[in-house]
C-alpha positions in Angstrom: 22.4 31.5 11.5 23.7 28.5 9.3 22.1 27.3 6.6 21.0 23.6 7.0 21.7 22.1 3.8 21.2 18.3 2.3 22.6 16.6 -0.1 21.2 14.7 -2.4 22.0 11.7 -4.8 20.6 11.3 -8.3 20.7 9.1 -11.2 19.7 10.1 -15.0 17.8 7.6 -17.2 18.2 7.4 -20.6 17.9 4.9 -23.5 21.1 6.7 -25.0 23.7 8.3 -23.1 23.4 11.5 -22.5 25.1 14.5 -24.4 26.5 17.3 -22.5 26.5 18.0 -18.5 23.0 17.1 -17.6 23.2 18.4 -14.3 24.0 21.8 -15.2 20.8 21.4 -17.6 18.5 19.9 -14.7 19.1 23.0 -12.5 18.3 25.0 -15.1 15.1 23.5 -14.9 14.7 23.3 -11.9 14.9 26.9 -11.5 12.0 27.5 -14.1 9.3 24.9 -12.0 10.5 26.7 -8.5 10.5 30.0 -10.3 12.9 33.1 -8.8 11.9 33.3 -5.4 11.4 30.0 -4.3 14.7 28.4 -5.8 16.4 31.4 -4.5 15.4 30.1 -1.1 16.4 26.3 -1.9 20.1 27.5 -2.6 20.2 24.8 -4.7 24.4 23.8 -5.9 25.4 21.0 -8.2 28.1 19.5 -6.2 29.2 16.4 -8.4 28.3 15.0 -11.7 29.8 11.9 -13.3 28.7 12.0 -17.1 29.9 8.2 -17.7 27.7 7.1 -15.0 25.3 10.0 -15.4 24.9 10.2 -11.5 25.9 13.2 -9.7 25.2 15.5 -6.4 23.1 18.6 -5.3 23.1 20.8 -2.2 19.5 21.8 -1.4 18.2 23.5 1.6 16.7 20.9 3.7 12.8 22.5 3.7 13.0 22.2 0.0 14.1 18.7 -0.3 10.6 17.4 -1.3 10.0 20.4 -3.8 13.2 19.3 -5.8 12.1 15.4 -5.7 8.7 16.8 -7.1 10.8 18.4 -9.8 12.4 15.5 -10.9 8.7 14.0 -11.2 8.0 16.9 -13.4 10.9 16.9 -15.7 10.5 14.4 -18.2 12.9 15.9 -21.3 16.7 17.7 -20.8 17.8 18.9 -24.1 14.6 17.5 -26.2 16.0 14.0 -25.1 13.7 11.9 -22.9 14.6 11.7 -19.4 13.7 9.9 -16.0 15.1 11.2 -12.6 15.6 9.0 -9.5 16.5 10.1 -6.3 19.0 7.4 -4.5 20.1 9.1 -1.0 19.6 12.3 0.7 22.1 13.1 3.2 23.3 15.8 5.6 26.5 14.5 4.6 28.5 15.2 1.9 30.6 11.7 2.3 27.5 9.1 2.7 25.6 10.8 -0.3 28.7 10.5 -2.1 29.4 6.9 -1.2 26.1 6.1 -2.4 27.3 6.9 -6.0 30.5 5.5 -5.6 29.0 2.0 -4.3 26.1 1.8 -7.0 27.8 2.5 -9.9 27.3 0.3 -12.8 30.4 -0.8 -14.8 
């Protein structure tokens, strides 16, 4: 059997820009809240990540879509730098949750 995946779209708020690739950094963390088993089951990928606009992509398992929204709830610090996490589209689709960060970014 397949796995059903999803795609989802994310922004990174900061006051200053952040230093680094954050997304790389959020899976990390991630993978601490889920702990082993569970975020072996998520399969979660970092797809995209555009440090300028600090939005970016992740492949999730579609059962564990809600458990990685609550994640970005939880995480409030990447790299001792405060942090807020929105979710902007979650797609099947790799194109439409892509368009969503092409369309909304802020110049």
């Amino acid at each position: 059997m397949r796995e059903k995946k999803r795609y989802l779209a994310f922004e990174v708020i900061t006051d200053k820009p952040f230093q680094g690739e954050a997304d790389r950094i959020l899976i990390k963390k991630i993978n601490e809240i889920l702990g082993v088993f569970n975020s072996a089951k998520a399969g979660l990928m970092r797809v995209n990540y555009d440090q300028k606009s600090q939005r970016g992509l992740i492949r999730v398992d579609r059962s564990f879509v809600d458990h990685i929204r609550t994640c970005f709830v939880m995480i409030k610090h990447l790299n001792n730098q405060p942090v807020l996490l929105r979710t902007l589209k979650v797609s099947g689709m790799l194109n439409k949750a892509g368009e969503c960060i092409k369309l909304n970014r802020i110049e």
